[in-house]
Each structure stands twice: as structure tokens, then as C-alpha cells.
N, C-alpha and C positions, 0 to 999 in steps of 0.2 A: 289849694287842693288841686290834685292834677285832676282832669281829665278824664271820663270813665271811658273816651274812647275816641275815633273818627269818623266822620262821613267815609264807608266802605268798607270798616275793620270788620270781620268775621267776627259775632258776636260771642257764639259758643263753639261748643267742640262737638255739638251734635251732629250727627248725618248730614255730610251738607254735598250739595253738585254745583262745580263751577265749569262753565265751556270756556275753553280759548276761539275770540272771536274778533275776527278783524276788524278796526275802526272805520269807519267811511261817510263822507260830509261832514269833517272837522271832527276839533275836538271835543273830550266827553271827560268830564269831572268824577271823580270817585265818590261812590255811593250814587247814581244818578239812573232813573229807569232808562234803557233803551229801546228799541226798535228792532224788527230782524232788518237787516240791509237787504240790497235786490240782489247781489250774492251769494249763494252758500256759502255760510260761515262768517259771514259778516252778521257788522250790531252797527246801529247810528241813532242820534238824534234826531226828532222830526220822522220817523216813520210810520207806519200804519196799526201793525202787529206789535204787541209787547212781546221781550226775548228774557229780560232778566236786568239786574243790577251789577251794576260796575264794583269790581271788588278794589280796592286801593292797593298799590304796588308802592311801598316804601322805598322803592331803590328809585323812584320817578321824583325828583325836588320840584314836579311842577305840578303834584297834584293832582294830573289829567294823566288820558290816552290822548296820544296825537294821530290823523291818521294815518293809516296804514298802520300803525299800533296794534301787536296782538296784548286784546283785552283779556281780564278774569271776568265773567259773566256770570253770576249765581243766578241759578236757577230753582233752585231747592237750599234752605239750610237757614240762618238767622243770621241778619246784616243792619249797623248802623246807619242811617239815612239821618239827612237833616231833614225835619220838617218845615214845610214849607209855611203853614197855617196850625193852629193849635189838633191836638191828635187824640186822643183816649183809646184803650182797646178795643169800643164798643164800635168805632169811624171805623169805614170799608176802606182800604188803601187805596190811591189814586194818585196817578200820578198828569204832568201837562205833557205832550207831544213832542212840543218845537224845545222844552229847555231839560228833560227829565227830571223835574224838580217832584217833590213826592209830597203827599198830604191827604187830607181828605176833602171829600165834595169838590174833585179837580175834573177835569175831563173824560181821563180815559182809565178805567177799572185795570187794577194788580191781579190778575187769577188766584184763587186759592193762597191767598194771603192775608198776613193779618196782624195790627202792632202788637206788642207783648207791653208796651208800655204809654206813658202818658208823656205828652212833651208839649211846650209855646211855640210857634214861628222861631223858628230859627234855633233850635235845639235839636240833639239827637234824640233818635229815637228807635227803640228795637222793629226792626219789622222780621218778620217770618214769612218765608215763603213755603208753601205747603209740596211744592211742585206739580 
């Protein structure tokens, strides 16, 4: 059976916000939380501030932004994520720092977000961002 989707695929067709934002300190995986960068208009891994998730660009066969890379950044809308750790809709989203990996009970809190669905380590899983 294929696939119901990928780390990064735009879930739905609801209302969603994506920014175009520059990559900076390497590269960033789709579907992956970010950082703001010390930029305007930059996003990275490893930073302070949560900015949004990496949207996936099918026309990239490497699965990443590289930097200097203008990224999709969803801010607002529902996005496939792999889970990092098991997830239910009831888990707060969270995501780690240094690698954007996302789950619950991680480090640093998703604002106004929340799964839509159930997943194991290493499976996708709906999350929604509220904006």
C-alpha cells in the first residue's frame, strides 16, 4: 500500500501560511522544526526561538534545504512530521533544538500547536499549527 504521505507534505487544503526563509548553519531536512536565524528572514537549526516547519520541495532529490537555500516555512496550516517518540493527540508538540526532530516530552514547546493524529517513533504524523 503506498504511503499516506511525507515528512513535510502539506496535509490538507485548509488555510495554511508558509514564509520563504533563508537557510543558515547547514542543512535542514523537510518536515523538521526550525529556529529564527540572527537574520531577517532567515530559519536554522540549533537556534533559540521557534519559527515554523520546513515544508518539502519535490523538485530537491535531496530531501533537505541546503544553505543559503530559500526555504517553505509553515507557520500556520497542517503538516506531516515524523515522530520522533510515540505521539497521541492528547501529547503537547515538541520539538529538540540542535536536530528539529519533533515528538512529545522533547525540549522546547510548538506554540499553538497540536497532533491531529496517533503515531510510534519513527512514523508520520499530522500536526497542526494554530498560528
Amino acid at each position: 500500500m503506498p504511503a499516506i504521505g511525507y515528512a513535510g507534505m502539506i496535509a490538507d487544503s485548509q488555510f495554511k501560511t508558509v514564509l520563504s526563509k533563508r537557510i543558515t548553519n547547514g542543512a535542514v531536512g523537510f518536515g523538521l522544526a526550525v529556529s529564527r536565524g540572527a537574520a531577517d528572514g532567515t530559519s536554522r537549526l540549533g537556534g533559540t526561538i521557534y519559527d515554523g516547519i520546513t515544508v518539502a520541495d519535490k523538485a530537491d532529490p535531496d530531501a533537505s534545504y541546503a544553505i543559503d537555500e530559500v526555504a517553505g516555512v509553515m507557520v500556520k496550516g497542517c503538516i506531516w512530521v515524523t515522530a520522533s517518540n510515540n505521539v497521541t493527540p492528547a501529547d503537547a508538540p515538541t520539538f529538540t533544538l540542535a536536530t528539529g526532530v519533533i515528538g512529545a516530552g522533547l525540549v522546547t514547546a510548538i506554540p499553538n500547536a497540536r497532533f491531529l493524529t496517533t503515531a510510534t517513533a519513527g512514523n508520520l504524523v499530522q500536526l497542526e499549527l494554530l498560528g
